[in-house]
N, C-alpha and C positions, 0 to 999 in steps of 0.2 A: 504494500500500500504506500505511495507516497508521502512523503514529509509533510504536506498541507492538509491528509488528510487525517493523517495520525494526529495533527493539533486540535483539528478541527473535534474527532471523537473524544479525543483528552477531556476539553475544554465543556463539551457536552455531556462528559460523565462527571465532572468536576462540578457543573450544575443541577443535576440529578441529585447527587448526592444532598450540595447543599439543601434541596427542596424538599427532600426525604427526612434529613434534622432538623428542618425547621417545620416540618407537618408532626415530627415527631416531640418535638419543644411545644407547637401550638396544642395538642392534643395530650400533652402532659397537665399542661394548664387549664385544659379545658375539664378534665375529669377533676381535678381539684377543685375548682369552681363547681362543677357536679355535685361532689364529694362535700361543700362546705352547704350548698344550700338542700340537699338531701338532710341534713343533721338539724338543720333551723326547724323541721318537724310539724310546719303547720301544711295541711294538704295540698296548696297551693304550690308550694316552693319544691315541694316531693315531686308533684307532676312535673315542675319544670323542670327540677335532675333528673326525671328519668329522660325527658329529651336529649338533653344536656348530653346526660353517658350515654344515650343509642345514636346519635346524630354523629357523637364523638367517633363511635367505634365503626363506624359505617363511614365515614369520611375515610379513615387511617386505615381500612381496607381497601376502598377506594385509591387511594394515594400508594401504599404496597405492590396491587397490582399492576399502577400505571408502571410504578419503578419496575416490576417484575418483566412486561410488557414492554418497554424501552431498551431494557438488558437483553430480549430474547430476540428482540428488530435488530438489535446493534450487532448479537452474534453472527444472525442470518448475515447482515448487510457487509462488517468488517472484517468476518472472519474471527470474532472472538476478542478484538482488539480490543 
């Protein structure tokens, strides 16, 4: 593979990544958030964590796959590069 395009995959696995620790920072935080207004205990604030942690864990699968899915296009396309 050429020089251009070996920067070019680098560079785009280098933002993959970053987008994967920052869905994974965002989704840390967001179950804590979950996690503090589940314990506040009046019914209203319980229904809104359960959103909270199901919207969470369905995004960070969401986002998993795309990374998985990006990783399995790049083998196809680069050869594994």
């Amino acid at each position: 593979m050429p020089s251009q395009f070996q920067e070019i995959v680098e560079l785009l696995t280098r933002v993959q990544q970053l987008g994967i620790a920052l869905a994974l920072l965002i989704a840390t935080i967001m179950l804590i958030y979950g996690g503090i207004l589940w314990m506040r205990g009046t019914p209203d604030s319980q229904q809104k964590a359960r959103r909270i942690i199901f919207n969470t864990f369905v995004g960070l699968i969401i986002v998993l796959m795309a990374g998985g899915l990006v990783e399995f296009v790049k083998g196809v396309l680069c050869g594994g590069a």
